[in-house]
ROTI-284485 format. One line per 4 residues: their letters; for each residue x, z, y of C-alpha. Coordinates in steps of 0.25 Angstrom, whole numbers, plus 2048, in hexadecimal, padded with zeros to 3 digits. Layout:
<sites>
a> X,Z,Y ~ ...
</sites>
This chain:
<sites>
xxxx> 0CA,F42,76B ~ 0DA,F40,769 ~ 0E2,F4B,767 ~ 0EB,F4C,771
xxxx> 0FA,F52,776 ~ 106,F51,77D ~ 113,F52,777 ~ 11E,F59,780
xxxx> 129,F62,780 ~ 130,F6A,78C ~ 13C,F5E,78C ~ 140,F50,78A
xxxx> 147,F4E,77C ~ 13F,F56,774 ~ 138,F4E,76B ~ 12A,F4C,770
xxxx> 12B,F3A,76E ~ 12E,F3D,75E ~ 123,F48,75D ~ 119,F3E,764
xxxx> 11B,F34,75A ~ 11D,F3B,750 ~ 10E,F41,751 ~ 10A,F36,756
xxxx> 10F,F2D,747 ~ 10B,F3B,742 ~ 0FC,F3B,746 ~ 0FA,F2B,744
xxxx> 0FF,F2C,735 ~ 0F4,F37,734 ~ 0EC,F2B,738 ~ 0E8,F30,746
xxxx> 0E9,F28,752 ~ 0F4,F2C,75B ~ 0F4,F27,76B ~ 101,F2C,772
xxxx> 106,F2D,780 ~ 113,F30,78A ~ 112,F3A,794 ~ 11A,F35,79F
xxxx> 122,F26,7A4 ~ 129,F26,795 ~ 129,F15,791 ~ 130,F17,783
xxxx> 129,F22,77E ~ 11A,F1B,77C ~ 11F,F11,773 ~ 124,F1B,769
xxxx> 116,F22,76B ~ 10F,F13,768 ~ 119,F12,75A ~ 114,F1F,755
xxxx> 105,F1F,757 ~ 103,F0E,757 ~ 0FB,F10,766 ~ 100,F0E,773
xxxx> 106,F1A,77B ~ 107,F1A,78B ~ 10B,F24,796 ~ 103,F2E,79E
xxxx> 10C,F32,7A8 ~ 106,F3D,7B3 ~ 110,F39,7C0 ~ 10C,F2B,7BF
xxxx> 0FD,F2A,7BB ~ 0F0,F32,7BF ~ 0E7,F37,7B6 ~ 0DF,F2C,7B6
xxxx> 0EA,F22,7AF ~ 0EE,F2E,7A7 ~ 0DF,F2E,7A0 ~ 0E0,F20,79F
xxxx> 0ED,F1F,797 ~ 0E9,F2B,78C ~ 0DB,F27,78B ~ 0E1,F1D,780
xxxx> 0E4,F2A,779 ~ 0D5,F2A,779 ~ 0D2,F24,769 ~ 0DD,F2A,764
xxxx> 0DD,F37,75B ~ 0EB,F3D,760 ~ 0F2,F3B,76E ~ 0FF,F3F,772
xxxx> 106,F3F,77E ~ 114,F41,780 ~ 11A,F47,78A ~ 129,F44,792
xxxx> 134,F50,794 ~ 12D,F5D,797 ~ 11F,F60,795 ~ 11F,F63,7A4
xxxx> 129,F5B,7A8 ~ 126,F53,7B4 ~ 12B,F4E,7C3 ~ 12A,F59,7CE
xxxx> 11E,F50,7D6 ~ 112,F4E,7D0 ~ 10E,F3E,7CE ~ 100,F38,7CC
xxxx> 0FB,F44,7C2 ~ 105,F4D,7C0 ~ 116,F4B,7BE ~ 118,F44,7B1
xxxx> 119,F50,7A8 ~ 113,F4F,79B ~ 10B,F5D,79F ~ 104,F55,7A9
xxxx> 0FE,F4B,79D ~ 0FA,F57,795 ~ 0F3,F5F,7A0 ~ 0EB,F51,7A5
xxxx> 0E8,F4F,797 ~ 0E5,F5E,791 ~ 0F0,F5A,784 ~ 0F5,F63,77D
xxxx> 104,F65,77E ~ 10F,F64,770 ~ 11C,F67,774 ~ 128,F64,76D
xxxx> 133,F6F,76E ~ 141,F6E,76B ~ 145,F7B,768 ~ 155,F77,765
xxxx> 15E,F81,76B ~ 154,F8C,76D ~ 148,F93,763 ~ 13D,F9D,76A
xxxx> 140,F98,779 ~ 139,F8A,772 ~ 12C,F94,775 ~ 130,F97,783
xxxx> 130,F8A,786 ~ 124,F84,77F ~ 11C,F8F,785 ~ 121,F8E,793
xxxx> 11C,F80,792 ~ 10D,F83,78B ~ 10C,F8C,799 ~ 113,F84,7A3
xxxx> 106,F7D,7A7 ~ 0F8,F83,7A4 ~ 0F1,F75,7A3 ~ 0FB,F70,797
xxxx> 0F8,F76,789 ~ 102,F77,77E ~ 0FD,F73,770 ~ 10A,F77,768
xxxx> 119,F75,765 ~ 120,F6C,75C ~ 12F,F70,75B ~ 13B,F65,759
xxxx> 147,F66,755 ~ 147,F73,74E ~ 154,F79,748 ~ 150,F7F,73C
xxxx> 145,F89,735 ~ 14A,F94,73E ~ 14A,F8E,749 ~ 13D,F89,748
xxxx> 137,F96,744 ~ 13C,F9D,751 ~ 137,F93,75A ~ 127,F92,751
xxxx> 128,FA3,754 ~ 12A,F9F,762 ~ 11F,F96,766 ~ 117,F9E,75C
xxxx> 117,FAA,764 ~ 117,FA1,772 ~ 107,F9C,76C ~ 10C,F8F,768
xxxx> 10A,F86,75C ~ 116,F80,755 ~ 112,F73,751 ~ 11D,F71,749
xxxx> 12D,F71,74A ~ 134,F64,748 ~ 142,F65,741 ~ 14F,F5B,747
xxxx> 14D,F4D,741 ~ 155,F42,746 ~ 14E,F38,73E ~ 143,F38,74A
xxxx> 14C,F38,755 ~ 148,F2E,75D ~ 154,F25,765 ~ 157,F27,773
xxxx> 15F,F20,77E ~ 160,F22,78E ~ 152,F1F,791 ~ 14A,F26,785
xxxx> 147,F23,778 ~ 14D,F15,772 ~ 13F,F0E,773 ~ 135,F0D,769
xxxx> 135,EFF,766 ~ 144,EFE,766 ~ 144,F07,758 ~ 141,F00,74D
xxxx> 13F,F0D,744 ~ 136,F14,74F ~ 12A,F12,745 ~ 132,F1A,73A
xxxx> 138,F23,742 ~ 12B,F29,747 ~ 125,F28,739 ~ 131,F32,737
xxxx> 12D,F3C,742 ~ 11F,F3C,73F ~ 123,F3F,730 ~ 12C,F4B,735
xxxx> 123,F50,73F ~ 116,F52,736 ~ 120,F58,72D ~ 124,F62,737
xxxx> 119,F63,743 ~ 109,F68,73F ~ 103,F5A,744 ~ 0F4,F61,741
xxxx> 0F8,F6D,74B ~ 0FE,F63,755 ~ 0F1,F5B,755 ~ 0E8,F68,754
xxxx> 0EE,F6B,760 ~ 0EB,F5F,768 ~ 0E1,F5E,772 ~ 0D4,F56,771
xxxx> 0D4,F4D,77C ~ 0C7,F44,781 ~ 0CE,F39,78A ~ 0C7,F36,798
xxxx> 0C5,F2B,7A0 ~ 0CC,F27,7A8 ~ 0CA,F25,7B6 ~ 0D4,F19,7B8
xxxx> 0DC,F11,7AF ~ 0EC,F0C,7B1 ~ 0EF,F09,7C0 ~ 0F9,EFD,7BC
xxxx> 0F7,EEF,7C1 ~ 0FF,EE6,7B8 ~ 10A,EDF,7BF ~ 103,ED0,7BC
xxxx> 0FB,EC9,7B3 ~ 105,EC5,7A7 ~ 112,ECE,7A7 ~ 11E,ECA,7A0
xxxx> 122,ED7,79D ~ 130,ED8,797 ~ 132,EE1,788 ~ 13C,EE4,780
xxxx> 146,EEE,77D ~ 14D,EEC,78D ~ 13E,EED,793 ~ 136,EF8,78B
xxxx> 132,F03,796 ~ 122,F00,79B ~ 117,F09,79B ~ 10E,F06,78F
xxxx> 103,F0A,79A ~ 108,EFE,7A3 ~ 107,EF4,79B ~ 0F8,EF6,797
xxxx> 0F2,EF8,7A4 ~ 0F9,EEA,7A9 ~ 0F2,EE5,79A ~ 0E5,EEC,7A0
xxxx> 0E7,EE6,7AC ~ 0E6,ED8,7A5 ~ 0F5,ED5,7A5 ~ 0FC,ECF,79A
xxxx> 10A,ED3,796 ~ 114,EC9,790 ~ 120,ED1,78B ~ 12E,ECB,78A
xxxx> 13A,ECF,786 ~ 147,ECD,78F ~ 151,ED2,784 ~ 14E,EC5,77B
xxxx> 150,EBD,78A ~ 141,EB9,78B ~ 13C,EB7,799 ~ 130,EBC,7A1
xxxx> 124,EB3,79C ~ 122,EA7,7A5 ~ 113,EA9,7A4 ~ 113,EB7,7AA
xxxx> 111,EBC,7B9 ~ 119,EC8,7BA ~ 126,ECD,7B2 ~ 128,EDC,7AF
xxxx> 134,EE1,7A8 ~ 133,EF0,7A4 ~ 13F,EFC,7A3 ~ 148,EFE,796
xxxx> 154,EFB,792 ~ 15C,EF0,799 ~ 167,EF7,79D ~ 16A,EF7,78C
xxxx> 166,EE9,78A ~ 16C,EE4,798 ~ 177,ED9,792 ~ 16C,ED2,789
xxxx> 161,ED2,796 ~ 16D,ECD,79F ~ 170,EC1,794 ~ 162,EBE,792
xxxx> 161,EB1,79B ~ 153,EAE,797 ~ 14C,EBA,79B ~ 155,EBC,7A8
xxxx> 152,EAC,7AD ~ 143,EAE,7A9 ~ 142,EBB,7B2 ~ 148,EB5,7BD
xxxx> 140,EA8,7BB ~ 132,EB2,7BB ~ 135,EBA,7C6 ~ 138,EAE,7D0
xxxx> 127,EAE,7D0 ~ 122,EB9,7CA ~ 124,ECA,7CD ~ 12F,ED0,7C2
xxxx> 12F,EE1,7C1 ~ 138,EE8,7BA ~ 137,EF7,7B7 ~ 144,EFF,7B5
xxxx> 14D,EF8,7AA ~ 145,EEA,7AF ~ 149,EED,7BB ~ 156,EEE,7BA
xxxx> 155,EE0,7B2 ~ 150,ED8,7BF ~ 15D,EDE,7C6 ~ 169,ED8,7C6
xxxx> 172,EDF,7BE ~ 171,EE9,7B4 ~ 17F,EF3,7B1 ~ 17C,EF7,7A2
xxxx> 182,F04,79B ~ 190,EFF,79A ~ 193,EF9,7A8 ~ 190,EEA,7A4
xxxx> 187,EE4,7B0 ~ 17C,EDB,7AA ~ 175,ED1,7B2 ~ 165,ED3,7B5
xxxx> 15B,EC9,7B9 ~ 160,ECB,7C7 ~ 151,ECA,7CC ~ 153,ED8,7D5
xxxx> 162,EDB,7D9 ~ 160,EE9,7D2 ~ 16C,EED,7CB ~ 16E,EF8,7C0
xxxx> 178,EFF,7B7 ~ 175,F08,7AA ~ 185,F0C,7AC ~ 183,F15,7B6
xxxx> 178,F1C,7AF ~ 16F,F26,7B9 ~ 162,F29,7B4 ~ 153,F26,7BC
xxxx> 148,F2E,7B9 ~ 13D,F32,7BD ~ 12D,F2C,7C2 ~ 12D,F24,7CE
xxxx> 122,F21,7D9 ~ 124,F12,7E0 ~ 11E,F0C,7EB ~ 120,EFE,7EB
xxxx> 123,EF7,7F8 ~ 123,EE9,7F1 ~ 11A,EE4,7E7 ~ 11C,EE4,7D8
xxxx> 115,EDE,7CC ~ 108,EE4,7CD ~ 109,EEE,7D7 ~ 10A,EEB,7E6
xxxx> 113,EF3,7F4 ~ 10E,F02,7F5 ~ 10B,F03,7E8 ~ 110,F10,7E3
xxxx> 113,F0F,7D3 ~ 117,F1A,7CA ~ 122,F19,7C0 ~ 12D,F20,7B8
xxxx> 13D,F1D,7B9 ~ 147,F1F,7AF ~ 153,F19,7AE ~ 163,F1A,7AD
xxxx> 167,F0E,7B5 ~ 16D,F0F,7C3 ~ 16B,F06,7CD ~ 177,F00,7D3
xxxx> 16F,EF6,7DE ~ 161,EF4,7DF ~ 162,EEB,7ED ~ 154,EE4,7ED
xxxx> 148,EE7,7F6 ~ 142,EF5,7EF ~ 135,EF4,7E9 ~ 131,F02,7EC
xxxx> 133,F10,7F2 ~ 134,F18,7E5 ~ 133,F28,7E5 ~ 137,F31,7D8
xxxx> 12E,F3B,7D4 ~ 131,F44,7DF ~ 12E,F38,7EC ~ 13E,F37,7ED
xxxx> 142,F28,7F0 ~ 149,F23,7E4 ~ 153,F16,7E6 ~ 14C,F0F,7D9
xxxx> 144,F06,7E3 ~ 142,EFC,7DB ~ 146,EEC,7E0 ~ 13D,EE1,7E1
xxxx> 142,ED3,7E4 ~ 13A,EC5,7E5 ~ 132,EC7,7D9 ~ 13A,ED2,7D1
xxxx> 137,EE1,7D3 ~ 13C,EEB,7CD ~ 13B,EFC,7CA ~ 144,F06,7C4
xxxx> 135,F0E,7C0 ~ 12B,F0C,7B6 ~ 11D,F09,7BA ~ 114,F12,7B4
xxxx> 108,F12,7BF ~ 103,F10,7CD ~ 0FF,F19,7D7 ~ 0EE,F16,7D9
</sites>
């Protein structure tokens, strides 16, 4: 049975990616087999998980799945010997309504799954009251169990020493205390972490973090501390149809942000995926029935997609006869005009009338539940999908037919319809599942 546990802390930005990988590239040079996991609708995070341990990583998210697709999902964890799941902000940090299994907070994965919980504390600016929280949080919620601390970013001996006294007396294990060290630090921009396949050093850079913290963090304790966990069967798999039978799915660094879990259940489903890539002006392949362009980063790459004639006459070309979606950033590259960071328009596909600007900046976060009032590639009008939006772009006219009636977390009406027009559609959220 894998040994199992959740990496969490109280807040965002306090080092729970690099400790992941770092025992995860800690564990697999030991010569164990480590499966990892992303609590909650993070798309950059699981390929820094699949760098470090060499296996696919995927989301469990509580709002969006049941139980049954959670099981599914971590039942891959099932052959290997450690399993870690990392959480996103807060250990308890959720939305106020409570979705298919619970609010998305990483405590919601850790009680469904009876895993043990390490957090990382950053105890900068403060010493004992480092205790205070980390035991308010082993007490918050009787059905989540703390396994043990690991401290980051430590000022000094001293320091660390107050802080250990601390926890010691609060009943709980100090793994170990990590020192400050720049050389791990992982690069961020507005939407997360600079994506793993866009950092050439990336195997190098968690070599070094798992080097550091083996030199600092007890990885026997951490792992005696694990839970033994016996997957279960589950009842259901991945309620996803695939929106056709061959997808030309577009990837590269503009188009990055799909759900690992996505793309294997429409391969389960029998559906073949042909990638290409709209920064080297390739088009949709002729052969394919549906096009699919995915979130990223277009509003940084907006002046080469304008100029990039190929792919823009090839998209137009597909989508007079086939169906063409795009999620969030794709979205915003069917629309007509997309305003980048320094006020410059730049001419989209023009396939939805949809018109963006990354100049004024107001950020979009948060899960969404859509019912569709028109069909999209692979799900048809009533369906109610779930998904996740985060985005800094404003919308400065989105005059097509909506596509949905879309609620935030709390059932408020948001204006992120989504458009569709002839056989373009297009959303502002992320698919992660469909409502049963």
């Amino acid at each position: 049975m894998p040994a199992s546990l959740v990496i969490s802390a109280p807040a965002s930005g306090v080092g729970k990616t690099t400790l992941t990988l770092a025992l995860a590239r800690a564990w697999r040079k030991r010569g164990l087999n480590v499966q990892c996991f992303k609590s909650g609708p993070d798309y950059i995070d699981p390929a820094f998980h699949a760098a470090a341990t060499g296996r696919a990583s995927v989301n469990v998210d509580s709002w969006a799945m049941d139980r049954g697709t959670i099981a599914h999902l971590v039942s891959r964890g099932g052959n290997a010997d450690v399993v870690l799941a990392e959480g996103s902000m807060g250990l308890f940090d959720g939305v106020a309504a409570r979705g298919v299994s619970g609010t998305g907070a990483t405590a919601d994965i850790a009680e469904m799954l009876g895993w043990p919980v390490v957090l990382v504390i950053d105890p900068s600016g403060q010493a004992q009251t480092a205790a205070a929280i980390a035991a308010g949080l082993r007490d918050y919620r009787a059905g989540v169990r703390l396994g043990g601390v690991v401290l980051n970013r430590v000022a000094s001996p001293r320091h660390e020493d107050l802080v250990r006294r601390a926890l010691n007396e609060a009943g709980i294990k100090v793994f170990g205390a990590l020192p400050r060290h720049a050389e791990i630090s992982l690069p961020k921009r507005h939407l997360g972490l600079v994506q793993a396949e866009e950092q050439a050093e990336i195997g190098k850079l968690i070599d070094e973090a798992a080097r550091f913290v083996a030199e600092h963090v007890d990885l026997d304790a951490v792992l005696h501390s694990a839970g033994q966990w016996s997957p279960q069967a589950a009842a259901n798999g991945l309620n996803v149809t695939p929106p056709g039978q061959r997808i030309a799915l577009a990837r590269d660094a503009a188009f990055s942000f799909v759900y690992p879990h996505m793309l294997e259940a429409w391969r389960a489903a029998g559906a073949e995926i042909v990638p290409f890539s709209p920064l080297a002006d390739e088009a949709p392949d002729a052969s394919a029935n549906v096009c699919w362009l995915p979130g990223g980063y277009p509003e940084l790459h907006a002046g080469k997609i304008a100029g990039n004639a190929r792919f823009r006459s090839g998209l137009r070309a597909f989508a007079e006869t086939r169906p063409v979606h795009g999620e969030c950033g794709g979205y915003m590259v069917l629309g007509a005009g997309l305003t980048d960071a320094d006020g410059i328009r730049h001419e989209m596909a023009g396939l939805l009338g949809l018109e963006t600007s990354f100049a004024k900046r107001r950020m979009h976060l948060g899960y969404r539940l859509a019912e569709l009032a028109a069909p999209m590639p692979g799900h048809q009008p009533g369906a109610r999908l779930r998904g996740h939006e985060f985005h800094y772009s404003t919308i400065l006219a989105q005059p097509d037919t909506p596509l949905a009636v879309v609620h935030d977390a709390t059932g408020a009406v948001i204006a992120e319809t989504g458009s569709r027009r002839g056989h373009a559609t297009g959303t502002f959220f992320h698919l992660i599942a469909e409502d049963r």
